[in-house]
KEFI-757421 format. One record per residue (C-alpha): residue number from 1; residue in three letters; chain; x, y, z. Coordinates in steps of 0.2 Angstrom, whole numbers, padded with zeros to 4 digits. Each point is the difference from the previous one (the first is absolute). Layout:
N
 num residuo cadena    c1    c2    c3
 NUM     Ala      A     X     Y     Z
...
This chain:
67
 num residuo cadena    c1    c2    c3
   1     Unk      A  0187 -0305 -0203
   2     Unk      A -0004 -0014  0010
   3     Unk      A  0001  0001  0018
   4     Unk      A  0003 -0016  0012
   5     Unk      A -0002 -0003  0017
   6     Unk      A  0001 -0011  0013
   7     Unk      A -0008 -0009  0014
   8     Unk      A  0009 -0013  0012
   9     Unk      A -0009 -0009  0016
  10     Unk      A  0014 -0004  0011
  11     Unk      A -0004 -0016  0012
  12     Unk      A  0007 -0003  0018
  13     Unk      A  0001 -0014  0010
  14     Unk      A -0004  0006  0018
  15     Unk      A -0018  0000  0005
  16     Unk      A  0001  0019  0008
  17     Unk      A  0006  0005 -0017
  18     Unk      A -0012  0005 -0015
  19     Unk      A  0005 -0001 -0019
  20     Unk      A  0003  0019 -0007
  21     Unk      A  0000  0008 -0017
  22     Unk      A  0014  0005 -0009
  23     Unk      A -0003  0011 -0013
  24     Unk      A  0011  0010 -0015
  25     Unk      A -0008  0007 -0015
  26     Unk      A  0005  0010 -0016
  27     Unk      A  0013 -0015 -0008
  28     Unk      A  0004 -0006 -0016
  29     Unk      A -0004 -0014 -0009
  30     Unk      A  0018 -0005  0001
  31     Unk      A  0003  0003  0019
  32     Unk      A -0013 -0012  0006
  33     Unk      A  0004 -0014 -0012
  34     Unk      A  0020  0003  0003
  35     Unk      A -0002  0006  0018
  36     Unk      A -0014 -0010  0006
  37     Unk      A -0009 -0013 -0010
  38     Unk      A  0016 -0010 -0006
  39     Unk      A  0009  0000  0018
  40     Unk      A -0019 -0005  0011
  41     Unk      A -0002 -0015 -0013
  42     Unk      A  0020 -0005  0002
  43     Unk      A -0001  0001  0019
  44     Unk      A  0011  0014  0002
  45     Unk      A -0002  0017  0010
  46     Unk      A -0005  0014 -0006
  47     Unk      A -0002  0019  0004
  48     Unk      A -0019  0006  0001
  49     Unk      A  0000  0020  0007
  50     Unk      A  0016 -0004  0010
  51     Unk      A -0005 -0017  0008
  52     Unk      A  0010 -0013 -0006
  53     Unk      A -0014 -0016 -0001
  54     Unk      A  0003 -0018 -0002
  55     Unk      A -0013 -0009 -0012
  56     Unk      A -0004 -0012  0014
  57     Unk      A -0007  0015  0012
  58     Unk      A -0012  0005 -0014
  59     Unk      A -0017 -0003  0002
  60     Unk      A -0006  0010 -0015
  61     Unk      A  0007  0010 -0013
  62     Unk      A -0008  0011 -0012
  63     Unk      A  0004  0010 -0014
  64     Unk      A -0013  0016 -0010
  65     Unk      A  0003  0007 -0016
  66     Unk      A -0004  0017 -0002
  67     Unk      A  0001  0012 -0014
């Protein structure tokens, strides 16, 4: 079975503030193309690992296929 999982760098605006790493792992293909793919690239929220994330705050987003 394949395995997916999930990588998002969250961007601030305040200067103290540093970008941080959200991660989840261990999804299905249909979660992150449902749950996450399809709402970042219509510029809705979406839930990552119990944050909810606006597309506009994401400095990066990856996604690793496992088997």
């Amino acid at each position: 079975m394949e395995y997916y999982h999930l990588i998002v760098e969250k961007k601030t605006y305040k200067t103290n503030e540093r970008n941080f790493n959200i991660y989840d792992y261990d999804k299905d293909k249909n979660f992150i193309i449902n749950k996450i793919i399809k709402p970042y690239l219509n510029d809705e929220k979406f839930i990552v690992n119990g944050y909810t994330l606006d597309g506009s705050l994401i400095e990066r987003l990856k996604i690793v296929k496992t088997n």
